[in-house]
N, C-alpha and C positions, 0 to 999 in steps of 0.2 A: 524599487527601494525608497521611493521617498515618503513611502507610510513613515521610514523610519529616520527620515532626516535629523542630522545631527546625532542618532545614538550610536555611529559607527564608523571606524576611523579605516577602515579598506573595503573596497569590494570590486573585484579584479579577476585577471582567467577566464573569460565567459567560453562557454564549449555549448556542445547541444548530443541528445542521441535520443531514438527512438525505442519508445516506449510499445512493446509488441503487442503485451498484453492488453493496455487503454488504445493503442495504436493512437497515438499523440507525440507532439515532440516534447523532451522535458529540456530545459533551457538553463543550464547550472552554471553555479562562479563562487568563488570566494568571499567569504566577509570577516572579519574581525571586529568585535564590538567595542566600544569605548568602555574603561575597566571600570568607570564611575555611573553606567546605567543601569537606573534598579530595577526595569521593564527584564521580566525574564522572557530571553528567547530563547532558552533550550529546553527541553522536557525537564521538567519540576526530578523525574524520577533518576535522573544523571547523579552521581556521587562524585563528580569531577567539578569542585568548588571554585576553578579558574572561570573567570566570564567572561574575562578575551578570549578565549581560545577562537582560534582560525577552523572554521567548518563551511563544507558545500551548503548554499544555499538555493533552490530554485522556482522556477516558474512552468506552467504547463501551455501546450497550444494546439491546437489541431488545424488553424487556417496561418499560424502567423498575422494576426490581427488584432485578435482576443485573446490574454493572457490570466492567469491564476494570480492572486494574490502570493507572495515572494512566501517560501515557509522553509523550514529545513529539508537535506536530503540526506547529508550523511555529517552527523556528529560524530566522527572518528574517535574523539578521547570520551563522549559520553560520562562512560566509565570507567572507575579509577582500574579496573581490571586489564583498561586496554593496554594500559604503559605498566602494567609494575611487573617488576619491583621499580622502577623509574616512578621520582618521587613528580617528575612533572611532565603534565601531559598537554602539551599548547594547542594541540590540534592537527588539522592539516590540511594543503592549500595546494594549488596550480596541478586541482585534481585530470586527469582522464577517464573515461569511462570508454569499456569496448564490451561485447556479448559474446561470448564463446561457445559455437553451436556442438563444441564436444561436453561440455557439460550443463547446456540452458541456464547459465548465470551469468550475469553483469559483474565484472570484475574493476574497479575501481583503483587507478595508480594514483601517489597522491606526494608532496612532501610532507612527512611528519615531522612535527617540532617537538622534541623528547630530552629530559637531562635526566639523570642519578640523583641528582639535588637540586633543592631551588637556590643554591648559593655555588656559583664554581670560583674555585679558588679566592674563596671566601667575597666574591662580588654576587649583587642581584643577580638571577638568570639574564640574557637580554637576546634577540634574535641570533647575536653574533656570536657568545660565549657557549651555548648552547648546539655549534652545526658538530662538533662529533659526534655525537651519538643522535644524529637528526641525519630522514636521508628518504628513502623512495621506500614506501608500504603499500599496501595493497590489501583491499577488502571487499568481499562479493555478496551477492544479491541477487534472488531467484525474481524478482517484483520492482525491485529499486526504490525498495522502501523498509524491510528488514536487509541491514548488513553484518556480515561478522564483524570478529573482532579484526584487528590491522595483523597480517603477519609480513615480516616475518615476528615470531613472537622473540619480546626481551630475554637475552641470558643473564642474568644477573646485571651489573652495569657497564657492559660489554656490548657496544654498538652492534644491530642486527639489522640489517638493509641491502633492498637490491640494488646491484651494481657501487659506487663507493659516497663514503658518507659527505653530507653537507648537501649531496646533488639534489637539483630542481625543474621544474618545468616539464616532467617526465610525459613522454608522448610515446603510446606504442602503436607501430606497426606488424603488421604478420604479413610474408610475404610466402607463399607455400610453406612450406615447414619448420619455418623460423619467427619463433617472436622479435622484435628488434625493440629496446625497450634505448629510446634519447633521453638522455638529460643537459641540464646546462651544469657546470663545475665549478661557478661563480667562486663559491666558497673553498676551492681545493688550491693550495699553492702551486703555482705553476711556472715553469722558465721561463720569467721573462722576454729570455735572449731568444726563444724560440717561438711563445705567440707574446705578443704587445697586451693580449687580451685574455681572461679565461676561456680554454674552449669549452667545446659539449665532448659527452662521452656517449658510448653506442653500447649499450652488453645484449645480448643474446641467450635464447632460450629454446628447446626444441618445442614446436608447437604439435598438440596441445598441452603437452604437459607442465609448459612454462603457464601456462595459463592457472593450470590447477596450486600452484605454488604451497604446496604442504611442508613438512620439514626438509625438504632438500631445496630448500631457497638459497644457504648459501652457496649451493653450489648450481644452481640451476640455471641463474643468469649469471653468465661470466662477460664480462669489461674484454670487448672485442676490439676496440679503439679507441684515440680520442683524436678527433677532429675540429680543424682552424675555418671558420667561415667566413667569407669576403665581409667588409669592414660595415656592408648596407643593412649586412643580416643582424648588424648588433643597434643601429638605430635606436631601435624601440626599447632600447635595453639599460639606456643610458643611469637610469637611476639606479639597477641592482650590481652597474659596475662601479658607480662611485661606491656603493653600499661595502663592497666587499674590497675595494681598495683601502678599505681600514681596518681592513681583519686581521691581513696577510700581508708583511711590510718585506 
């Protein structure tokens, strides 16, 4: 990223996954651009007039030595089709990718960032005012390079996401016939008297059909727990817990 030094104000999440068909690794992460750069980096042909928005960006490699020049992978809000009737589409970030050999497509978890308005209760949108109707989507790809739209798809301005809203950092596991879909719950109120800290939550899915996630998303992953992690596992975490101790008094 430093072709683009200075146009961008995150670039964070790095992951990696194999590319079958180039049989390469593709090497992806998050970015959000600064709202004052005129350099366009998403396709001219996007009808989603935001140019922050949070999208996958990556790199290619076959040795880990030599790498691609940094380009898009997944512009989740693209299009203004992907959030409406949701009049704002921020993107979306601290994606996962996994490949599900029951239907040969790249399935994509991801946090979207989505409101009904660009005003809540009559303030600018902001990260924070924005986590209800923001939460875990998911978008697939036969190539990982065409993806669909994010489902689960909006009901009108009625929050639609798997497992519960605000969550992030979504990592899935499949363990024989269970999807296991982690988030973190930074943004969900929670007993103080019971964790000191937000925990993560765990929902579940039968696999593979958790994978195919069509209209029975909302009931497909269901919020199987929520678990407290020793105090090491939050380390790294230190800035998205101040972030959200100002949400939630």
């Amino acid at each position: 990223m430093e072709l683009y030094e200075g146009q961008f104000q995150d670039t964070w999440a790095p992951e990696w996954i194999w590319d079958r068909a180039a049989e390469e690794y593709v090497v992806f992460w998050t970015t959000r651009w600064l709202p004052n750069v005129t350099q366009p980096h998403f396709d001219l042909s996007c009808t989603n007039k935001n140019p922050a928005r949070f999208a996958q960006w990556h790199t290619r490699t076959k040795d880990w030595q030599t790498f691609t020049p940094p380009s898009v992978l997944i512009d989740m809000h693209c299009m203004v089709e992907a959030v409406a009737p949701m009049a704002l589409g921020d993107g979306g970030y601290d994606c996962d990718i996994v490949y599900n050999e029951a239907d040969s497509l790249y399935h994509a978890y991801f946090k979207s960032m989505q409101a009904p308005t660009l005003k809540i209760d009559g303030k600018p949108w902001s990260d924070s005012n924005v986590q209800p109707w923001s939460g875990v989507h998911t978008v697939s790809s036969p190539d990982l390079k065409n993806w669909s739209l994010p489902l689960p798809r909006p009901q009108g301005s009625s929050p639609e996401m798997l497992g519960m809203w605000g969550a992030e950092g979504p990592e899935i596991l499949i363990v024989n016939d269970t999807m296991h879909l982690y988030f973190d719950c930074s943004f969900q109120p929670f007993d103080k008297s019971k964790w000191p800290r937000p925990p993560y939550g765990v929902a579940t899915a039968p696999y593979p059909q958790g994978a195919r996630t069509r209209r029975l998303l909302g009931t497909v992953f269901q919020i199987k727990t929520i678990i407290d992690l020793p105090r090491q596992a939050w380390v790294k975490c230190r800035k998205c817990l101040l972030r959200s101790a100002g949400v939630f008094s």
